[in-house]
C-alpha positions as a Markdown table, in Angstrom:
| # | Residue | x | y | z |
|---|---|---|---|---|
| 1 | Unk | -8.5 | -6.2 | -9.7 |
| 2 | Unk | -10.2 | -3.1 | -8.4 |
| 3 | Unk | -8.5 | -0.4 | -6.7 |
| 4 | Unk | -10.4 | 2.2 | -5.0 |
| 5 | Unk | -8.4 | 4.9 | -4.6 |
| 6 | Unk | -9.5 | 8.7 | -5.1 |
| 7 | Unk | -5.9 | 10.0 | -4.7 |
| 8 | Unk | -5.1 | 11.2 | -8.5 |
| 9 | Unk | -1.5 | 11.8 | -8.1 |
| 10 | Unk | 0.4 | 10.1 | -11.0 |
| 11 | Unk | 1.8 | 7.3 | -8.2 |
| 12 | Unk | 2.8 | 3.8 | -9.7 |
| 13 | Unk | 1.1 | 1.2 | -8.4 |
| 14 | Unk | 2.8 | -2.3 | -7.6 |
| 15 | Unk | 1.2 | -5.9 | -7.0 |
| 16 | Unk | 2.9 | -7.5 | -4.6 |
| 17 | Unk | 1.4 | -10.3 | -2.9 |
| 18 | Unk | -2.2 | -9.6 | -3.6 |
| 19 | Unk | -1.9 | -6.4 | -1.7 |
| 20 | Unk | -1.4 | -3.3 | -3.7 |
| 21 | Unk | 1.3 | -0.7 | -2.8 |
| 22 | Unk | 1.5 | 2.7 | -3.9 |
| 23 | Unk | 4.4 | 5.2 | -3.8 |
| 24 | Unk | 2.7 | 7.9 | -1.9 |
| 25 | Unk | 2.1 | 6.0 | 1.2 |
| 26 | Unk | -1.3 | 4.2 | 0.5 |
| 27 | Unk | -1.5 | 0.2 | 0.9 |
| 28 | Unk | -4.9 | -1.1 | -1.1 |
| 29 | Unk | -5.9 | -4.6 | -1.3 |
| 30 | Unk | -7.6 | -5.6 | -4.2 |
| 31 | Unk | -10.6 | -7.7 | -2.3 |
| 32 | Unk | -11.6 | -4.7 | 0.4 |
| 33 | Unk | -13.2 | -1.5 | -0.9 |
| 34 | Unk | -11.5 | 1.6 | 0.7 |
| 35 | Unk | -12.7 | 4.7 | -0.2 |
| 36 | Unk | -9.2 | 5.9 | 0.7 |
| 37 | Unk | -6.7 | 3.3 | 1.1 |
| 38 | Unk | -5.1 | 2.1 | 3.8 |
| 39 | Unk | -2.3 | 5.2 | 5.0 |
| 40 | Unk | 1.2 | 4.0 | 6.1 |
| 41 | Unk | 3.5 | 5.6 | 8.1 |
């Protein structure tokens, strides 16, 4: 399971559904490369 994600800030990462979640506001899914994540507001 890759996860492209260049933000280096300690944030736990969950699985949840095949799409990964992380605390600081940045979805990643494990099949797409994003250099950056996907941002949530």
């Amino acid at each position: 399971m890759k996860c492209m994600c260049r933000n280096d800030k300690k944030a736990e990462v969950f699985v949840l559904g095949g799409v990964l979640e992380q605390r600081d506001g940045i979805l990643l899914h494990p099949d797409i490369d994003i250099p950056n994540g996907i941002p949530i507001r």
